[in-house]
N, C-alpha and C positions, 0 to 999 in steps of 0.2 A: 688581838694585839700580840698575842702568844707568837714567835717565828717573825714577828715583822723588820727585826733589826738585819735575821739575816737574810729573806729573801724581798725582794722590792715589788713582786704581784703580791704579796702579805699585806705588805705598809700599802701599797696604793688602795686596796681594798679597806685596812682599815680606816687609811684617811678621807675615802669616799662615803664610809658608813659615819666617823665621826662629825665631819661636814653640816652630813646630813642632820645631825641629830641637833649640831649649833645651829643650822639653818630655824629647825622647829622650833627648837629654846628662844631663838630668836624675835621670830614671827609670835610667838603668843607673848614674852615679855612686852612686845613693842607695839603688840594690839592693846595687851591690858592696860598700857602705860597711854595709849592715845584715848581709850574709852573714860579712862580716870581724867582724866588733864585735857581731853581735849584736842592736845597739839599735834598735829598733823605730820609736821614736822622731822620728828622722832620715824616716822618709815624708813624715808630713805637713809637716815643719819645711821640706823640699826643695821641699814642694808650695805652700808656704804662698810660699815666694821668689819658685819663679817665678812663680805668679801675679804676685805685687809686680813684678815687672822686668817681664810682657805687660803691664799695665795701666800701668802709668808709659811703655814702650816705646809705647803706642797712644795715651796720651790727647790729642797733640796730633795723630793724624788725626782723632780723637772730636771734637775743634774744628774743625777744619778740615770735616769733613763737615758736620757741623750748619750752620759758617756758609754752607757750598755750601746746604744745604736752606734756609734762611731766605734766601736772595738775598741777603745782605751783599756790601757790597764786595770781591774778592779781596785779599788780601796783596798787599802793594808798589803796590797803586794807591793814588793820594792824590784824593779827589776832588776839592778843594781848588784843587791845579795843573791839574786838566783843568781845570775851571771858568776859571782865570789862562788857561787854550792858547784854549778855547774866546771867551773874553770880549776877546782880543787879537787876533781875528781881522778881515781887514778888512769894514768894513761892519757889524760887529756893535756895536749897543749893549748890549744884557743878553743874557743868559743866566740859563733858570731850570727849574724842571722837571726838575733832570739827574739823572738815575738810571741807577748802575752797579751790574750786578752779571756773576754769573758764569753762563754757558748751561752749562758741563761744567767737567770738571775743566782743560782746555787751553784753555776758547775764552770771553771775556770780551765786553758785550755793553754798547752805551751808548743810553740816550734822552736828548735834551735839547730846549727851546724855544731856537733862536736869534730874534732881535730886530734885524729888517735895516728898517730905513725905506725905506735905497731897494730891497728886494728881491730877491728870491732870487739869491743867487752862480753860480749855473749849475753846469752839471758838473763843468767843471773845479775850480771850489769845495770841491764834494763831495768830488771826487776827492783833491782834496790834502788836506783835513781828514780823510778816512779812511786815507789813508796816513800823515800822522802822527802819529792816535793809535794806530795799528798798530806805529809802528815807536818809538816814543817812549812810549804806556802800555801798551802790548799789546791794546789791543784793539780786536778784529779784523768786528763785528758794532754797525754805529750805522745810528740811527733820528732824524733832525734833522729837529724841523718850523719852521717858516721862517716868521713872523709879521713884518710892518709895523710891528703896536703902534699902530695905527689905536687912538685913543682908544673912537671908537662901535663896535667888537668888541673889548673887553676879551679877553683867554686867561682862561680861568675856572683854567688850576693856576701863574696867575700870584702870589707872593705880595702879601697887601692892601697891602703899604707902596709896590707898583707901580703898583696900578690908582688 
């Protein structure tokens, strides 16, 4: 259980070992309960639950996965506030193009257009703006491309209310 809040191959394993373990509690409560009593009955009703408790128990990895497949933004990121971290940066006039998603289950991944007139921030620029979306959204993995905004080379995934 240890790690399973933050990575989701954690939880799905543990919720496949815990499963399991209700499947067995299961099967011998609902044997011992048929060998006493008789009724029959009690199988599938036992079977019928726990299913209900794995699938209620999983469905929010069953979300959780899918949005990892479809590249949605992770949980707890706001893209919104990057956008705010990104757009208050110095030298920067817009920001656009920003797309967050998630590379694995631990490791979160950013592209964006910054809009420097006077030109690219240097290293150390980089350097700091990858440390604190590291340390401030978590994540760990950006792609910034660095445009003037020179009217006569528009960015074509600028939106039209820019150009």
């Amino acid at each position: 259980m240890s790690g399973s809040k933050e990575d989701l191959n954690l939880r799905g394993a543990f919720l496949h070992l815990a499963s399991d373990a209700l499947v067995s509690v299961g099967v011998a409560l609902a044997g011992l309960a048929i060998v006493l009593t008789g009724q029959l009955w009690l199988d599938p009703v036992v079977s019928l639950i726990i299913s209900a408790v794995i699938i209620f128990g999983t469905w929010q990895l069953f979300r959780e996965s899918l949005n990892l497949l479809m590249d949605a933004v992770p949980p707890g990121i706001e893209p919104m506030e990057v956008q705010r971290y990104l757009n208050q940066l110095s030298g920067v006039t817009e920001v656009h193009d920003l797309h967050i998603w998630a590379m694995s289950t631990t490791e979160t991944s950013l592209m964006a257009h910054l809009v420097m007139p006077e030109g690219h921030g240097g290293d150390r620029f980089l350097s700091e703006v990858a440390e604190t979306l590291g340390h401030q959204f978590k994540i760990h993995h950006m792609n910034l491309q660095i445009e003037t905004g020179d009217p006569a080379f528009p960015c074509a995934q600028a939106p039209a209310e820019v150009l």
